[in-house]
The first five atom37 places (N, CA, C, CB, O) and aatype in JSON, in Angstrom:
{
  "aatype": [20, 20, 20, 20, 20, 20, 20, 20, 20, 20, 20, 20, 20, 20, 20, 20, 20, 20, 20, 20, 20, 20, 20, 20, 20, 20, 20, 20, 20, 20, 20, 20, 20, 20, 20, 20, 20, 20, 20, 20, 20, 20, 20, 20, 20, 20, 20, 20, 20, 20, 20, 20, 20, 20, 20, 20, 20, 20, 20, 20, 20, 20, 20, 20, 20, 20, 20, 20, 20, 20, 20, 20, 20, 20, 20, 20, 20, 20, 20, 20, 20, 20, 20, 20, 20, 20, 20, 20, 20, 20, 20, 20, 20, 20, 20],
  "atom_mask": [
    [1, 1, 1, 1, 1],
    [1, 1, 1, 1, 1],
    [1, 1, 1, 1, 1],
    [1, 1, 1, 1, 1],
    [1, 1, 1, 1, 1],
    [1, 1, 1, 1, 1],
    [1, 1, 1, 1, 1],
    [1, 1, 1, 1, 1],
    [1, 1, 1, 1, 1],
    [1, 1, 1, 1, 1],
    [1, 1, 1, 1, 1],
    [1, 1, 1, 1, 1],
    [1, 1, 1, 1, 1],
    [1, 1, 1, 1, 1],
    [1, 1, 1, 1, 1],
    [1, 1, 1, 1, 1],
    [1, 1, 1, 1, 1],
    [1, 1, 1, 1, 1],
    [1, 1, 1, 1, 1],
    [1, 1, 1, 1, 1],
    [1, 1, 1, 1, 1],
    [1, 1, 1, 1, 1],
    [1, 1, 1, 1, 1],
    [1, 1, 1, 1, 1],
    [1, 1, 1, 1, 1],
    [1, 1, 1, 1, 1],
    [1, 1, 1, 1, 1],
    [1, 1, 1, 1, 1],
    [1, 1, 1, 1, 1],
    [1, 1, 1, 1, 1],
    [1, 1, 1, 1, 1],
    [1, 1, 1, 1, 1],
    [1, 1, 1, 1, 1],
    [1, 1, 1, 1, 1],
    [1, 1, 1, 1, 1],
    [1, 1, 1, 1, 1],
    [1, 1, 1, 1, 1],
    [1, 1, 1, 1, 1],
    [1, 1, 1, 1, 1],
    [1, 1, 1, 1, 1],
    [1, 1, 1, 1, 1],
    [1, 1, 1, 1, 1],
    [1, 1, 1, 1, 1],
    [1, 1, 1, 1, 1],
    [1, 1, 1, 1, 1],
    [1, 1, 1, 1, 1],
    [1, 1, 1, 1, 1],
    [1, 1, 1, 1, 1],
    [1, 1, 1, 1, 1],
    [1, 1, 1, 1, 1],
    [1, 1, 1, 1, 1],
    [1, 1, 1, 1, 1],
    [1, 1, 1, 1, 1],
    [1, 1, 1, 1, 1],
    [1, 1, 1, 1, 1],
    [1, 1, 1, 1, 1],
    [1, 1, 1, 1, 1],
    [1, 1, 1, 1, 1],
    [1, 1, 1, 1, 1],
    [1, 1, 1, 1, 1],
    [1, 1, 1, 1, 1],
    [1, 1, 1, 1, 1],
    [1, 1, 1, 1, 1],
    [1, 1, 1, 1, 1],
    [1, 1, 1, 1, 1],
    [1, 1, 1, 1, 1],
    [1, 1, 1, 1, 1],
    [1, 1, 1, 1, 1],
    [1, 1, 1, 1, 1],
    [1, 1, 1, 1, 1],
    [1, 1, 1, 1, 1],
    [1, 1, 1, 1, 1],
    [1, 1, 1, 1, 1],
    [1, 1, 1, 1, 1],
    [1, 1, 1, 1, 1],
    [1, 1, 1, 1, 1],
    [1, 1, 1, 1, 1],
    [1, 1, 1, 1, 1],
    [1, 1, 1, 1, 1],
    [1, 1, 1, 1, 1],
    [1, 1, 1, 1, 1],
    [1, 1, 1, 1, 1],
    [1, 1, 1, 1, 1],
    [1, 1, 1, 1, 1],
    [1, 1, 1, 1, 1],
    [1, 1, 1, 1, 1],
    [1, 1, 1, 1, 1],
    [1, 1, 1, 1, 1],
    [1, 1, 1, 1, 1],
    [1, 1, 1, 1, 1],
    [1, 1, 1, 1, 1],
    [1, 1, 1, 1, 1],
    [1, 1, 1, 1, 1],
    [1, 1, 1, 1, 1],
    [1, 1, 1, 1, 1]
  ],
  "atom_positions": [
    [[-4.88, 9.64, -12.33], [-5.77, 9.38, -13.45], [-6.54, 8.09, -13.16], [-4.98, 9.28, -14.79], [-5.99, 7.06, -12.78]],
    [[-8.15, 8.27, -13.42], [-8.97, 7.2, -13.28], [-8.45, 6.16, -14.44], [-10.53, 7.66, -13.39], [-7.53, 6.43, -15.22]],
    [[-9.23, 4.88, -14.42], [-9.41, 3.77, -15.61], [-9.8, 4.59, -16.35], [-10.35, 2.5, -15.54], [-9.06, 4.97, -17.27]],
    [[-11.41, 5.24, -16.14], [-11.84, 5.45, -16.72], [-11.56, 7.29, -17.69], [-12.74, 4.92, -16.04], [-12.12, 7.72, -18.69]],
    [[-10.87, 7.69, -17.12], [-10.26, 9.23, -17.87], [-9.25, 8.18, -19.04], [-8.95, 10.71, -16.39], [-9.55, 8.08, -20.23]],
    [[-8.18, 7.54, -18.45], [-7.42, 6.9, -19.34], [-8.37, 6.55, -20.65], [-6.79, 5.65, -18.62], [-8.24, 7.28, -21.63]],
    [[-9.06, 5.76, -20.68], [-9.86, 5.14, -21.58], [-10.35, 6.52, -22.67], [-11.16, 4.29, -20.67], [-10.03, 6.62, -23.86]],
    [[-11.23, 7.55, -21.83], [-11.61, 8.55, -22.55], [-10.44, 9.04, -23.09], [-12.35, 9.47, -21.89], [-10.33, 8.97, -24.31]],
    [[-9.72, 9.44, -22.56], [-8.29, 9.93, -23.47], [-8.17, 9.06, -24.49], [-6.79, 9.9, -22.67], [-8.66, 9.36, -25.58]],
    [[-7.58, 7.98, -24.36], [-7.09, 6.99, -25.48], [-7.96, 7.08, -26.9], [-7.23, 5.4, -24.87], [-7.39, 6.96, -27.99]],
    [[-9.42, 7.32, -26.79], [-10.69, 7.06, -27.39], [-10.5, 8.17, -27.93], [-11.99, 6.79, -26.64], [-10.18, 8.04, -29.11]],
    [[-10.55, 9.32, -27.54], [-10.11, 10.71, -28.17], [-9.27, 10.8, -28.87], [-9.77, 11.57, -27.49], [-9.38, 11.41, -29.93]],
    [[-8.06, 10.16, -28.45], [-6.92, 10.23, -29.11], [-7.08, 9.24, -30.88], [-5.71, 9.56, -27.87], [-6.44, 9.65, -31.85]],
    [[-7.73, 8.37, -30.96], [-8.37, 7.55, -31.65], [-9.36, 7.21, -32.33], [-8.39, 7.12, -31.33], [-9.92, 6.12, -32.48]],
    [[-9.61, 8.6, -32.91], [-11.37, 8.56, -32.89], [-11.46, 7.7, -34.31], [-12.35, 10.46, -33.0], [-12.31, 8.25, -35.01]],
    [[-10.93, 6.61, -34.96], [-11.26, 5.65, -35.69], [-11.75, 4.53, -34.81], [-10.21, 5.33, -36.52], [-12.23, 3.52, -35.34]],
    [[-11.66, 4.65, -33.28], [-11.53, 3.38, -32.17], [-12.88, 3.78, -31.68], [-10.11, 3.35, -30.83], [-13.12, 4.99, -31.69]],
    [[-14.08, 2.72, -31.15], [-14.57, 3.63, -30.7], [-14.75, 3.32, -29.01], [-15.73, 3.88, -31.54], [-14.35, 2.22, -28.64]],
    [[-15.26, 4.14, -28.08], [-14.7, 3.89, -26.84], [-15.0, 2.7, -26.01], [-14.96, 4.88, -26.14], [-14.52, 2.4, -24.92]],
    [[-15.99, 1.97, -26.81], [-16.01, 0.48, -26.39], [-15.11, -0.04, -26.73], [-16.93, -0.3, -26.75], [-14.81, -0.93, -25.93]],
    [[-14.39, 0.03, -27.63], [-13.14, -1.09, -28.28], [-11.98, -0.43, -27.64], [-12.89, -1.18, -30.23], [-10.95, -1.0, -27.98]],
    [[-11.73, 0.77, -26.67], [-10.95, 1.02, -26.06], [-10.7, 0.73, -24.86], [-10.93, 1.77, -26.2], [-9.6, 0.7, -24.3]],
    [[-12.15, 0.41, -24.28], [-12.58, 0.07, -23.13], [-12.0, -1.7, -22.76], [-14.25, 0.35, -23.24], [-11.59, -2.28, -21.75]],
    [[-12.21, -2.01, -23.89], [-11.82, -3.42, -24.12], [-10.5, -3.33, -24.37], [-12.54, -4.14, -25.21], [-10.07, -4.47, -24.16]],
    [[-9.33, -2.43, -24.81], [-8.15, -2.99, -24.86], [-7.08, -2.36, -23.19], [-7.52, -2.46, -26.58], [-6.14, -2.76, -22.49]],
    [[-8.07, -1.11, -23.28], [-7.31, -1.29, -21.38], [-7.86, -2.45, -20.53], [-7.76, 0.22, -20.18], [-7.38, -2.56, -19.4]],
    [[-8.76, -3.28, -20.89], [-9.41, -3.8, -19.41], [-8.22, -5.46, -19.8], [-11.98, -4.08, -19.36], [-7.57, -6.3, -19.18]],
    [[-8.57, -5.07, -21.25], [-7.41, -6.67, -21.67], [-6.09, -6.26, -21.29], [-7.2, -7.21, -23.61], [-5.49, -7.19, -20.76]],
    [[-5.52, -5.35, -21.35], [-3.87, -4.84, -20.84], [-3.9, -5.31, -19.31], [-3.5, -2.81, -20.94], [-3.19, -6.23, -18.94]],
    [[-4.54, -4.81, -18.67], [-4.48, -5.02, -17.18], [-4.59, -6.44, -16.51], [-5.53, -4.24, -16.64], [-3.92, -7.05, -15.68]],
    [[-6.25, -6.82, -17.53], [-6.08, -8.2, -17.36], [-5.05, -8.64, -17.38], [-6.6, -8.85, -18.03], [-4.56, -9.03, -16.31]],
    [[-4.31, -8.76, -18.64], [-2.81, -9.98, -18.65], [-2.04, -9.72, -17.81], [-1.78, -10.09, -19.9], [-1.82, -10.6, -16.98]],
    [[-1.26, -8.3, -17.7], [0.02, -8.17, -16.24], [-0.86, -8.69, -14.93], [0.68, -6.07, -15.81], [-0.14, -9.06, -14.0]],
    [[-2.2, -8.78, -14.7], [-2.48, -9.68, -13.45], [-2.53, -11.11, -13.67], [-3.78, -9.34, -12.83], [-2.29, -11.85, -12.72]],
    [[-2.77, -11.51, -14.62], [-2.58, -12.75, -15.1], [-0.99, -13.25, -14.79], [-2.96, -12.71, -16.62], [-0.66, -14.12, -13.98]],
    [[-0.08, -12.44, -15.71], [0.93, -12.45, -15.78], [1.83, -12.74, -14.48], [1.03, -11.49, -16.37], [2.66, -13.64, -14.34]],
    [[1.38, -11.5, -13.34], [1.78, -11.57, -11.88], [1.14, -12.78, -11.62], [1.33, -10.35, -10.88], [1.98, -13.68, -11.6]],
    [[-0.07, -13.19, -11.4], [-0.78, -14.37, -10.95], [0.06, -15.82, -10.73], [-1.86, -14.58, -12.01], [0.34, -16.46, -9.71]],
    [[0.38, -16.05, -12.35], [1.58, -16.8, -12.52], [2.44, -16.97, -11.72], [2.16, -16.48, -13.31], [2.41, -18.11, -11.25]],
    [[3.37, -16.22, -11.28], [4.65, -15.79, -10.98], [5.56, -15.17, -11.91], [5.22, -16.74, -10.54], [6.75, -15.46, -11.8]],
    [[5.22, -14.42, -12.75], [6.16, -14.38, -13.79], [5.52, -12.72, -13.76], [6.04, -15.63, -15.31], [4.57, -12.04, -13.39]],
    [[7.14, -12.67, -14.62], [7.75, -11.22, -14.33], [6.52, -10.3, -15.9], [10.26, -11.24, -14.7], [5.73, -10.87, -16.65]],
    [[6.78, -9.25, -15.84], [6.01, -8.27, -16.74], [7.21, -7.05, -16.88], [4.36, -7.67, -15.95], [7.65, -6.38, -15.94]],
    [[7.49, -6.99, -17.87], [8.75, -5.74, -18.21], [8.09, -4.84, -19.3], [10.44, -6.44, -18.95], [7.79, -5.54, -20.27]],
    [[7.76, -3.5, -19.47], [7.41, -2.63, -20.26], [8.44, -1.09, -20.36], [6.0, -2.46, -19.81], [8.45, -0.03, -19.73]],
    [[9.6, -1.88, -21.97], [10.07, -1.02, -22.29], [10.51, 0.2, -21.9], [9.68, -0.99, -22.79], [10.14, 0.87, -22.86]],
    [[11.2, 1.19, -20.93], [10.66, 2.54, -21.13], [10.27, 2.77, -20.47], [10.01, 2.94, -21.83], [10.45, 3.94, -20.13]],
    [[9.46, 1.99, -19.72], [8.45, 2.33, -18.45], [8.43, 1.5, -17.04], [6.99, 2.14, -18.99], [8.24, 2.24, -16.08]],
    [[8.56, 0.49, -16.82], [9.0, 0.01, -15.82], [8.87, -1.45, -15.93], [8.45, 0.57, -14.79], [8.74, -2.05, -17.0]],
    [[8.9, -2.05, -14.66], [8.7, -3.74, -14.56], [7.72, -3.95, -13.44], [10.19, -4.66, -14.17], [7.94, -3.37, -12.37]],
    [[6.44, -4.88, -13.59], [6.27, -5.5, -11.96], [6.65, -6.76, -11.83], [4.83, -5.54, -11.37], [7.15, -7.46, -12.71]],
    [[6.38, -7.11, -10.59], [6.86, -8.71, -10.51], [6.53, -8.67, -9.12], [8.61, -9.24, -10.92], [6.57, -7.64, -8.47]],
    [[6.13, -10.04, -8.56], [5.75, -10.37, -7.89], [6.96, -10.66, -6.61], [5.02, -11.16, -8.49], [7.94, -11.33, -6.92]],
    [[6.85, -10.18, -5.3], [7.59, -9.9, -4.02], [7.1, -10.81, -3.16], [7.47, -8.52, -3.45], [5.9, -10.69, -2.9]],
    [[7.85, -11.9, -2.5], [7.52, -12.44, -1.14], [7.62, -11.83, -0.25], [8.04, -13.34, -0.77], [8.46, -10.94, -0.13]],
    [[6.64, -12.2, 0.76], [6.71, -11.41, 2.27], [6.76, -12.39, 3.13], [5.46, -10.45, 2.72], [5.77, -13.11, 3.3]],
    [[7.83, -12.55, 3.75], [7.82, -13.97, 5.07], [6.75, -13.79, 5.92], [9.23, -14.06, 6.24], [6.36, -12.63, 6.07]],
    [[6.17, -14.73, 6.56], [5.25, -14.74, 7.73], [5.97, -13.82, 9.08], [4.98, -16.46, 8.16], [7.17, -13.82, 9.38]],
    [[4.94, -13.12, 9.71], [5.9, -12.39, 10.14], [4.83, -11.83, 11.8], [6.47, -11.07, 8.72], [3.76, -11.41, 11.37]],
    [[4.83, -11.78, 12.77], [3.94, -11.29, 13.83], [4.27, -9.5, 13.87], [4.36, -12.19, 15.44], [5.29, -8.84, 14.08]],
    [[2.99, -9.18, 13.57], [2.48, -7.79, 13.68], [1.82, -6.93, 14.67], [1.79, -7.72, 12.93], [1.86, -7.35, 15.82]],
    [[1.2, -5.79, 14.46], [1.0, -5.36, 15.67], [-0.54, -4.68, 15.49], [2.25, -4.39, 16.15], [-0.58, -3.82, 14.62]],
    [[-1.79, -4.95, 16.19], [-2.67, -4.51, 15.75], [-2.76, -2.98, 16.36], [-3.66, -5.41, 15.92], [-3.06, -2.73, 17.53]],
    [[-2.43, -1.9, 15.24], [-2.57, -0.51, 16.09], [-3.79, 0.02, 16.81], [-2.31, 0.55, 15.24], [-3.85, 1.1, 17.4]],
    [[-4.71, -0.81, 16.69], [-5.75, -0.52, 17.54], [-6.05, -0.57, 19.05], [-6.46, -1.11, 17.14], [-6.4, 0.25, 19.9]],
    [[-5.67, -2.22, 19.0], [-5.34, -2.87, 20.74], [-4.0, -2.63, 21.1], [-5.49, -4.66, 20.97], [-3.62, -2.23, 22.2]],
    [[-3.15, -2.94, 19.9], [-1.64, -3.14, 20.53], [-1.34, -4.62, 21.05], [-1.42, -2.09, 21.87], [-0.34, -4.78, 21.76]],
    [[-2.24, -5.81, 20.69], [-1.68, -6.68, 20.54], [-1.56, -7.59, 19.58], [-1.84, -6.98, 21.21], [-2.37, -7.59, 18.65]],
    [[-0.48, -8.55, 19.63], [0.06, -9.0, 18.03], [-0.9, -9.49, 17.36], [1.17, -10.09, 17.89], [-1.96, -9.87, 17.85]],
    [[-0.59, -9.52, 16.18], [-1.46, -10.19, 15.0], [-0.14, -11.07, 14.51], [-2.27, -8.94, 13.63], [1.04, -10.73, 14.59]],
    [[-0.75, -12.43, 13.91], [0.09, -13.37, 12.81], [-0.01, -12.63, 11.81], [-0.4, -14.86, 12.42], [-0.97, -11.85, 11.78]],
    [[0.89, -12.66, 10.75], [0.48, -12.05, 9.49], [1.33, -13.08, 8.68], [0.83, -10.33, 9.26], [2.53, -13.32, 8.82]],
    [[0.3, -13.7, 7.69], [0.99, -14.58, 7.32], [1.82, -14.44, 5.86], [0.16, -15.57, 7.41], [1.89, -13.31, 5.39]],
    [[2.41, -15.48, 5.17], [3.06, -15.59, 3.86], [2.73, -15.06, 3.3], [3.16, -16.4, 3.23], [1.61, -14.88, 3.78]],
    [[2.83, -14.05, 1.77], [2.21, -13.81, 0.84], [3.01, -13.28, -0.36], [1.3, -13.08, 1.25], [4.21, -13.52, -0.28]],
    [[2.69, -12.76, -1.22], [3.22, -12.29, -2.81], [2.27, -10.98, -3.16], [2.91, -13.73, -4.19], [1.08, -10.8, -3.41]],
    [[3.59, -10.09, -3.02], [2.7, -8.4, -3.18], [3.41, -8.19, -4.64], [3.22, -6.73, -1.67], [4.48, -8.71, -4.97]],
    [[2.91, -7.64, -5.15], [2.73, -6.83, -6.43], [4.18, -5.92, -6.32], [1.12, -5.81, -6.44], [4.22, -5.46, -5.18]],
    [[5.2, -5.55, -6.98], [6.5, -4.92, -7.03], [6.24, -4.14, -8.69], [7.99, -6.25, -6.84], [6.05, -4.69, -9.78]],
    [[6.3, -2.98, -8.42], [6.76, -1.98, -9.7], [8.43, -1.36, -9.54], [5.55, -0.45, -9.72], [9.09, -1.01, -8.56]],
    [[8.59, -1.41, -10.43], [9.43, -0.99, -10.59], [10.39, -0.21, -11.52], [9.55, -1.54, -10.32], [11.11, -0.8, -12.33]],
    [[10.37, 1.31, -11.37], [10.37, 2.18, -12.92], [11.38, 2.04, -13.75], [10.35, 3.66, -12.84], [12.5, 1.7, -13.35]],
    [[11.11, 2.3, -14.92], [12.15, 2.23, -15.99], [12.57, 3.56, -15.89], [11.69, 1.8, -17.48], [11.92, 4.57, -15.62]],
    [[14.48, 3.35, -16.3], [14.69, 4.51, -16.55], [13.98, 5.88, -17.58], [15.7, 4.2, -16.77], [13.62, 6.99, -17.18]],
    [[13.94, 5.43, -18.74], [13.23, 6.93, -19.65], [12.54, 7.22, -18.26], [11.82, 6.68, -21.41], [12.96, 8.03, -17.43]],
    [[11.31, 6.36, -18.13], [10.26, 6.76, -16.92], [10.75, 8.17, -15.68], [10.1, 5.12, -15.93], [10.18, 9.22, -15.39]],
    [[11.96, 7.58, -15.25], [12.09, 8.07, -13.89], [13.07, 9.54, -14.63], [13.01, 6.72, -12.55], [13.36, 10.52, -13.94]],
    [[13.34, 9.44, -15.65], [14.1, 10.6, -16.6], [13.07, 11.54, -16.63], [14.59, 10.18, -18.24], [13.2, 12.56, -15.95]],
    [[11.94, 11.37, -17.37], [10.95, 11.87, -17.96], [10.33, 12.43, -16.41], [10.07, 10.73, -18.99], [10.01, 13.62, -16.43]],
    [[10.21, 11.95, -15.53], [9.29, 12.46, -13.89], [10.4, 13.83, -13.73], [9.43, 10.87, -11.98], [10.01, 15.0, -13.7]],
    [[12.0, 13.36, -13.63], [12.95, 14.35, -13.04], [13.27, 15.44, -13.88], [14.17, 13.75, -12.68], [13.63, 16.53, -13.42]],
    [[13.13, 15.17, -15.19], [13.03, 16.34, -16.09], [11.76, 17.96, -15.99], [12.74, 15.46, -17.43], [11.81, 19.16, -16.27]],
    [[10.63, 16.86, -15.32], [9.39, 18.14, -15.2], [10.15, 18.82, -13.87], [7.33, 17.48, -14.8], [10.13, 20.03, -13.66]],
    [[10.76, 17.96, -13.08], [10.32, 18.8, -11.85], [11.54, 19.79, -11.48], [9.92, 17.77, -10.49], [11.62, 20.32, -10.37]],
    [[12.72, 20.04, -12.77], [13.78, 20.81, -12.56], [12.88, 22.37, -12.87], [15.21, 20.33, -13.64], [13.46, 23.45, -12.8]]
  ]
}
């Protein structure tokens, strides 16, 4: 699902909302959990999962092109991680 299907759904689902003011409360949701990650600080949603931010040590890589190393340095990747209902609700469709 696009941003933008989400949004139309939501707007549909809402038709007192109208799809600018929907437009504006997904772009503000997303905003904050990057905000949130930005920080360092964790984001937990009920039901549905958690992200939080993952270190990656500096580490020498391999460029698959040439085949010779690359540095790859320090960084902080993005971590999801599902909530149970969540991962209930996925294993339930697919029995």
């Amino acid at each position: 699902m696009l941003k933008s299907e989400l949004i139309d759904q939501m707007a549909e689902e809402n038709p007192h909302l109208s799809r600018n003011d929907m437009e504006r409360v997904v772009v503000t949701f997303f905003e904050t959990i990057s905000q949130t990650l930005e920080s360092g600080a964790r984001v937990e949603l009920r039901g549905f999962g958690a992200f939080s931010p993952r270190y990656r040590k500096p580490r020498i890589g391999r460029n698959p092109r040439t085949g010779g190393t690359v540095h790859v340095p320090e960084k902080y990747v993005p971590f999801f991680r599902t909530g149970k209902d969540l991962r209930d609700r996925i294993n339930a469709t697919r029995d």
